[in-house]
PADREN-140486 format. One record per residue (C-alpha): residue in one letter; z, y, x. Coordinates in nm, 3 decimals, padded with zeros to 5 digits. Example, Ala and Ser with C-alpha at 12.3 -4.5 7.8 and 13.67 -1.06 7.14 Angstrom:
REM residues 2
> a  00.780  -00.450  01.230 $
> s  00.714  -00.106  01.367 $
***
This chain:
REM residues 342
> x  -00.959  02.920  -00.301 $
> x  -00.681  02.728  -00.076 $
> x  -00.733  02.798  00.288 $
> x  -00.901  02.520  00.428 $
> x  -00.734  02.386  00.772 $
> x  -00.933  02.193  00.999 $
> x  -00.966  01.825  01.094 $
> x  -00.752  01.617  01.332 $
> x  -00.961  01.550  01.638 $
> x  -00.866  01.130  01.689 $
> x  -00.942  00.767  01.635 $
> x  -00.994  00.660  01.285 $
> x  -00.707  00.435  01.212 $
> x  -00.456  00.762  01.296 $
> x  -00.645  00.977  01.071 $
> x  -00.650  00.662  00.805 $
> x  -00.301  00.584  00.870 $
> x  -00.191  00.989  00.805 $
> x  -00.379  01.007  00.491 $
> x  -00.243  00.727  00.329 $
> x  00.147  00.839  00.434 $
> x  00.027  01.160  00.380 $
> x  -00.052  01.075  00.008 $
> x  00.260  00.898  -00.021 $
> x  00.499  01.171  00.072 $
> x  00.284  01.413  -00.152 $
> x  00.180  01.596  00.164 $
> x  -00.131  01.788  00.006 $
> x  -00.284  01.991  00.293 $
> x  -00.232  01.695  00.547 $
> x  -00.380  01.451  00.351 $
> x  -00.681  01.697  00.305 $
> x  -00.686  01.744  00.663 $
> x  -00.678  01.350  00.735 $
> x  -00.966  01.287  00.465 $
> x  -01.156  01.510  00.617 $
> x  -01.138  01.348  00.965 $
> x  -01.187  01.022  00.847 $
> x  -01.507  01.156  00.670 $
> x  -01.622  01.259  00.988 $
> x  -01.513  00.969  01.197 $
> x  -01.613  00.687  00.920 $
> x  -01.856  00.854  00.708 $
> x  -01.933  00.658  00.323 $
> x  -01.660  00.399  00.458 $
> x  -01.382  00.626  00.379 $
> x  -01.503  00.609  00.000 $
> x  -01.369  00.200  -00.008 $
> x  -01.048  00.327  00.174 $
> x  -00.991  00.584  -00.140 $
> x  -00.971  00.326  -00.374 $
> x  -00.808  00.108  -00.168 $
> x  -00.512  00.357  -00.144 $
> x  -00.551  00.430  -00.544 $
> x  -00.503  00.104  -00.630 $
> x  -00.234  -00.013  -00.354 $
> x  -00.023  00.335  -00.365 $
> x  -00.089  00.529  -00.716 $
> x  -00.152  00.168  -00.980 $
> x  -00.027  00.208  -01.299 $
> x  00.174  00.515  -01.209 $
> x  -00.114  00.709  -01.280 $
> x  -00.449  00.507  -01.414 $
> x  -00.605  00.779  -01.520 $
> x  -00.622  00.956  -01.154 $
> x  -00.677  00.568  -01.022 $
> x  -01.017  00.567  -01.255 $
> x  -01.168  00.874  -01.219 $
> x  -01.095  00.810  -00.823 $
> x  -01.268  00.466  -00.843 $
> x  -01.576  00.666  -01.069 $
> x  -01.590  00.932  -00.779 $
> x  -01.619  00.702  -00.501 $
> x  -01.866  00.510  -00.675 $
> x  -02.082  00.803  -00.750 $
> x  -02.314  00.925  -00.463 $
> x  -02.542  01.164  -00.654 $
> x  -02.164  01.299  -00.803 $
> x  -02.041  01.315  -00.466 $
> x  -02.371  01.472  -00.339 $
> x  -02.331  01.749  -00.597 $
> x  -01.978  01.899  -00.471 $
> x  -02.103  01.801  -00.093 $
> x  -01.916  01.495  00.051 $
> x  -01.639  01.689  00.216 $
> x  -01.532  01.878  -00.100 $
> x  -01.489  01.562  -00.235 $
> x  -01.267  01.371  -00.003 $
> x  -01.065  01.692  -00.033 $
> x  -01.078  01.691  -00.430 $
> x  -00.964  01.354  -00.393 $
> x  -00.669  01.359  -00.097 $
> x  -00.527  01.589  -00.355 $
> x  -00.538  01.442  -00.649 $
> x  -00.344  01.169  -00.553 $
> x  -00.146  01.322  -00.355 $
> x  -00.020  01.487  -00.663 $
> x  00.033  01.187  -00.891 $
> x  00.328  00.990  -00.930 $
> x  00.293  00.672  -00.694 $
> x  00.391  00.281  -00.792 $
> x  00.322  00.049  -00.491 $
> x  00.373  -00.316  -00.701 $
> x  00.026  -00.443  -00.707 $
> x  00.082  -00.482  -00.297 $
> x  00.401  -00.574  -00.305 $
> x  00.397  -00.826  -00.611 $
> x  00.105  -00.975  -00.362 $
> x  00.308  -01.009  -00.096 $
> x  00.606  -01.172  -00.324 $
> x  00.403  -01.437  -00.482 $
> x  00.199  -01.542  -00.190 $
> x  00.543  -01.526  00.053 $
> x  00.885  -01.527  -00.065 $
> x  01.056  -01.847  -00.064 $
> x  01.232  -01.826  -00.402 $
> x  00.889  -01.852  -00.538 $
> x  00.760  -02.152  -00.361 $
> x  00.781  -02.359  -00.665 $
> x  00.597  -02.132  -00.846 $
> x  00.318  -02.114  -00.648 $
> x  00.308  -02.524  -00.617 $
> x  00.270  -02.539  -00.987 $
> x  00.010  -02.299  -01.002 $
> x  -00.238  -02.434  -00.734 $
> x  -00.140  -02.799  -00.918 $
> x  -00.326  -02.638  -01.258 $
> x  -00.670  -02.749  -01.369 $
> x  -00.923  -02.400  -01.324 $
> x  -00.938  -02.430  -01.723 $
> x  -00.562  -02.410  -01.739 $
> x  -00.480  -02.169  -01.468 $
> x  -00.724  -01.955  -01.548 $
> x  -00.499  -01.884  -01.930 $
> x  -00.187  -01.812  -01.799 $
> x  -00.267  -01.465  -01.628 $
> x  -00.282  -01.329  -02.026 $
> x  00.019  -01.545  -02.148 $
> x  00.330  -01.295  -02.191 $
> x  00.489  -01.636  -02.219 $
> x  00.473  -01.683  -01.865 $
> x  00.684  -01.500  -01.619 $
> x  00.550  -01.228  -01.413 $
> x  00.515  -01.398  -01.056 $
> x  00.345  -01.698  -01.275 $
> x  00.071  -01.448  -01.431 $
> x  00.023  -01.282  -01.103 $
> x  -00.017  -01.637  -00.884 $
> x  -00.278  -01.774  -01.115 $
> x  -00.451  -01.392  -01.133 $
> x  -00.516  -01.454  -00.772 $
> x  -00.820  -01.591  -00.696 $
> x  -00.775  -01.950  -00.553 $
> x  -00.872  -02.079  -00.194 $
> x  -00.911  -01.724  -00.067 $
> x  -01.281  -01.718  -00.312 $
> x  -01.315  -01.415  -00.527 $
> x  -01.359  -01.369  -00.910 $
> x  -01.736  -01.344  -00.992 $
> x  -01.971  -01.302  -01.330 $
> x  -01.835  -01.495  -01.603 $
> x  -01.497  -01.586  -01.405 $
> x  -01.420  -01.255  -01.352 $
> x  -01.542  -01.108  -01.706 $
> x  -01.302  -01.402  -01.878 $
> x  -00.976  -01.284  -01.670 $
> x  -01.015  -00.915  -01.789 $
> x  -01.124  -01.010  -02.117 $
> x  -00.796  -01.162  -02.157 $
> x  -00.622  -00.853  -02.023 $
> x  -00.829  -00.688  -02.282 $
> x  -00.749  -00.869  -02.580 $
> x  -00.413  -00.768  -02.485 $
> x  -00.436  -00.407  -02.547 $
> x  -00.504  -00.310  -02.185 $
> x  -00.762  -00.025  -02.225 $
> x  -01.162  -00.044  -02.175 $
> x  -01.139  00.254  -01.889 $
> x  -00.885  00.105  -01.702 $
> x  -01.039  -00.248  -01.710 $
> x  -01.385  -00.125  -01.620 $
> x  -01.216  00.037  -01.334 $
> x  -00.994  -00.279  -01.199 $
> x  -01.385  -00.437  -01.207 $
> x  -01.560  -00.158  -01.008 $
> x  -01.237  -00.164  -00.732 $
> x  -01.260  -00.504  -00.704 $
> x  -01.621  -00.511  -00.622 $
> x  -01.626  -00.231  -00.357 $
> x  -01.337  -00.323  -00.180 $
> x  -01.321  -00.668  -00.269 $
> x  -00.937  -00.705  -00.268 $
> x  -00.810  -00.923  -00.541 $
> x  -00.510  -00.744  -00.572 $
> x  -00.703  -00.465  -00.779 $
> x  -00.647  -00.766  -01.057 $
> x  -00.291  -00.712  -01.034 $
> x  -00.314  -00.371  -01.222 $
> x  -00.417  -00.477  -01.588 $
> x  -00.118  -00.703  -01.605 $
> x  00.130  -00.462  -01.410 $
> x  -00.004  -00.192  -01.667 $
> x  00.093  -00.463  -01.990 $
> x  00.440  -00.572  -01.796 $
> x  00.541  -00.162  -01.800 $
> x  00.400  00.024  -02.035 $
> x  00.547  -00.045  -02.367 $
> x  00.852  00.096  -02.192 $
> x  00.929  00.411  -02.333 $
> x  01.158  00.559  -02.052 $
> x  00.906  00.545  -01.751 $
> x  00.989  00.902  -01.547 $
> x  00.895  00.985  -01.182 $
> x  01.187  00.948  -00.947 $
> x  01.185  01.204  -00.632 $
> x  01.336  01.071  -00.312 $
> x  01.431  01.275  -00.073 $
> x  01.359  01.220  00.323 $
> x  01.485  01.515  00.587 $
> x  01.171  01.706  00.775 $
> x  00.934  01.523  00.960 $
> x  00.895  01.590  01.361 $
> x  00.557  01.672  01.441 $
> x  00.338  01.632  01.775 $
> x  00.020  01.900  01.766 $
> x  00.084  01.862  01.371 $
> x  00.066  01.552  01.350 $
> x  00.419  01.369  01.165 $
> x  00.569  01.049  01.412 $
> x  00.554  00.854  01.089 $
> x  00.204  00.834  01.099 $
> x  00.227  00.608  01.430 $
> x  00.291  00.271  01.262 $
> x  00.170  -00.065  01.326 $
> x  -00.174  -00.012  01.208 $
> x  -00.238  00.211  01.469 $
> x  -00.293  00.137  01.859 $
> x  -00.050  00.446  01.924 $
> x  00.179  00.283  01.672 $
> x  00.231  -00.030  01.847 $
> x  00.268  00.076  02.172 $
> x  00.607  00.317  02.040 $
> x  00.713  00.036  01.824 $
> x  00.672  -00.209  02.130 $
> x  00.865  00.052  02.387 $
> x  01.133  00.129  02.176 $
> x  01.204  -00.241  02.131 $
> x  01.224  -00.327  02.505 $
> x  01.420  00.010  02.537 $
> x  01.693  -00.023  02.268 $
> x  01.972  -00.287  02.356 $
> x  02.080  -00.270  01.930 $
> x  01.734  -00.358  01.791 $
> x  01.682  -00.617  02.086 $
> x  02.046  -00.783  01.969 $
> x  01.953  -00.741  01.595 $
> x  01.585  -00.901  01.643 $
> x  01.716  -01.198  01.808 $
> x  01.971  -01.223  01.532 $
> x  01.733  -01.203  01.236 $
> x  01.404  -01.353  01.390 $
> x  01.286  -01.705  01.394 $
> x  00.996  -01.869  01.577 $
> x  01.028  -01.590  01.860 $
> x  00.822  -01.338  01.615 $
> x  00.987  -01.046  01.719 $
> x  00.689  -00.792  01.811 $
> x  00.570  -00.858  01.441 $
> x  00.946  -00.847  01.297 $
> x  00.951  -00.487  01.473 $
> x  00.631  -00.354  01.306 $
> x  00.740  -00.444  00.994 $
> x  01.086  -00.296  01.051 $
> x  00.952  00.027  01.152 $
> x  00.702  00.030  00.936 $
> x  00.975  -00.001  00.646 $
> x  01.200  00.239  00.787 $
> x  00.982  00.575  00.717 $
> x  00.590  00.481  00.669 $
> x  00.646  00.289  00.347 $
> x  00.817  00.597  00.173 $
> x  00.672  00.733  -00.140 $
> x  00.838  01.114  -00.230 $
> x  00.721  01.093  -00.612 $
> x  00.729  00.698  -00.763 $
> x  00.721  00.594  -01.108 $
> x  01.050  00.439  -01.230 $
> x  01.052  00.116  -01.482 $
> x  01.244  -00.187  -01.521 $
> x  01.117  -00.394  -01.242 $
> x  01.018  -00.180  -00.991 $
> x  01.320  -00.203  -00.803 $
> x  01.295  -00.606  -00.814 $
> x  00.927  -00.624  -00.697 $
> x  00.982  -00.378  -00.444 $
> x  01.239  -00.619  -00.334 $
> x  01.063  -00.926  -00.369 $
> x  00.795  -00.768  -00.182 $
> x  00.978  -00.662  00.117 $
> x  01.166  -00.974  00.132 $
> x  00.813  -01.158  00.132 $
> x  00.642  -00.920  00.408 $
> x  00.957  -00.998  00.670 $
> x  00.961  -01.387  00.541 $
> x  00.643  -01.398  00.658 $
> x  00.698  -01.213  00.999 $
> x  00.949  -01.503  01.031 $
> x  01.252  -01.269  00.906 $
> x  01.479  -01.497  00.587 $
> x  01.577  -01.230  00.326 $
> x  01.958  -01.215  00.374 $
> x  01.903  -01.090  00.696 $
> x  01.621  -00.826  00.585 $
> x  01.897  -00.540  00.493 $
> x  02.116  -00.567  00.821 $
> x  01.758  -00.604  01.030 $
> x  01.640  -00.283  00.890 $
> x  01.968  -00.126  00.909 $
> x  01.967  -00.135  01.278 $
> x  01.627  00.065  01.255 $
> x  01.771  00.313  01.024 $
> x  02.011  00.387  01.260 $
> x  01.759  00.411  01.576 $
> x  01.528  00.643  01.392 $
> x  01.597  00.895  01.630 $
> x  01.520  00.655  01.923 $
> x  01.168  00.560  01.772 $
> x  01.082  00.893  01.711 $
> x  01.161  01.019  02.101 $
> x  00.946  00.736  02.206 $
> x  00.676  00.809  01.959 $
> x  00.680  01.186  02.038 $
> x  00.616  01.033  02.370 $
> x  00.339  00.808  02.320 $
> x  00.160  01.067  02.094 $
> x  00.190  01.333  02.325 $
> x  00.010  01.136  02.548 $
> x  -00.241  01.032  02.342 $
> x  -00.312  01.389  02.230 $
> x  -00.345  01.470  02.587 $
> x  -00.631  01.121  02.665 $
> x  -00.818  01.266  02.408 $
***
């Protein structure tokens, strides 16, 4: 049996924040150690934020571990069997192991924010609910168009027969039974539409016949008391107080915020940038056609939003590239600290 190492003694968004990095860099042990944590500090809450990260990190790179994830989480007298903390570690590895794809979060972000597809999403809120409610299963349509009308509109969710029509047309387009049961239990614990996202990523990729996993490499994480700096991103309180520091202490990143920024959104500009830098990184992903353009679109959408156009995304986050170094002193700092308040 692996040696089991202990849980991380902090707040619950650090210990949510390292095991979703944690998964994404393929980081077995500290993810185990993270779920574990959160367990303790969130109890039968961490079970939503397992198939949160399934669905958001893992997709259609691996739908099989997605489902039986979804099926675990959803079982209590399963989990109750193997003892709750078994679990969350049975889990933390699993998909820590699996090849990750991160498009149904970012093809969110695209359609709902990126400017190129404005007119898109005009012309889908201007559709009738009979008519809009087709195009999500019409290959006809272009991806961005299938996703916008799979959204749900006016920020209501899919329900009963709404919801049974959208994945029967997923359904009737080969998209298997397991995985469309799944997409339907996901949605309803975590209620996050873009769970609806993976039946139609799944039909866009698939019938490629070249999908591989493609490692990236990143040099070895500093750690503070075990814990990597990466994990202090803008979810977390510790997070935002580096992120906010480093900002007021580098002259470059000052200079390349008020370059790229509009609106005087720079403290959310800075999160994102940071967060892009090294907490976004996936070590195993699954490469197809249009991963590298959603992953685009995506990113392009998440600054545009913070207020950031695209073409001055790649020189913004170029700067904080180069700073790395910079962040990381300040969030050794802040963490060290925080250990220490504990």
């Amino acid at each position: 049996m692996a040696r089991q190492t202990p849980p991380f003694q902090f707040d619950p968004w650090l210990a949510s924040s390292l095991l979703q990095k944690a998964i994404r860099r393929g980081e077995t042990e500290l993810a185990e150690q993270a779920a574990t944590s959160l367990l303790r500090l969130r109890g039968s809450a961490m079970w939503r934020r397992f198939i949160v990260i399934a669905v958001e990190d893992v997709g259609i790179a691996a739908p099989d571990a997605v489902s039986e994830v979804v099926a675990i989480c959803s079982d209590r007298e399963y989990r109750g069997l193997r003892g709750d903390e078994e679990a969350a570690r049975y889990l933390a590895r699993r998909l820590a192991a699996v090849p990750k794809d991160r498009s149904a979060d970012l093809l969110m972000s695209a359609f709902r924010h990126h400017p190129a597809l404005e007119q898109t999403r005009k012309a889908v809120e201007a559709l009738a609910p009979n008519e809009r409610r087709t195009w999500p299963a019409d290959p006809s349509r272009s991806l961005y168009e299938r996703s916008a009308a799979a959204w749900p509109a006016n920020g209501l969710r899919y329900v009963g027969d709404e919801l049974s029509l959208l994945l029967t047309g997923f359904a009737d387009l080969g998209v298997s039974q397991g995985l469309i049961e799944s997409v339907a239990r996901a949605e309803s614990r975590t209620r996050e539409p873009f769970c609806l996202l993976l039946p139609l990523l799944w039909l866009t990729a698939m019938p490629e016949t070249s999908v591989e996993a493609a490692a990236d490499f990143f040099p070895p994480s500093r750690t503070v008391g075990g814990v990597p700096l990466w994990t202090l991103d803008f979810h977390t309180r510790a997070g935002r107080t580096a992120i906010q520091r480093f900002t007021r202490e580098n002259a470059a990143v000052r200079q390349a915020l008020r370059e790229s920024v509009s609106h005087n959104r720079h403290t959310e500009a800075a999160y994102l940038a940071a967060f892009y830098t090294d907490a976004a990184c996936c070590t195993l992903s699954m490469d197809w056609s249009l991963r590298a353009e959603i992953e685009q679109f995506g990113m392009e959408a998440d600054f545009a939003h913070a207020g950031v156009s695209p073409e001055h995304v790649c020189s913004l986050l170029a700067v904080f590239n180069g700073n790395v170094d910079h962040l990381n002193d300040v969030r050794e700092n802040v963490l060290i600290q925080y250990l220490e308040g504990i």
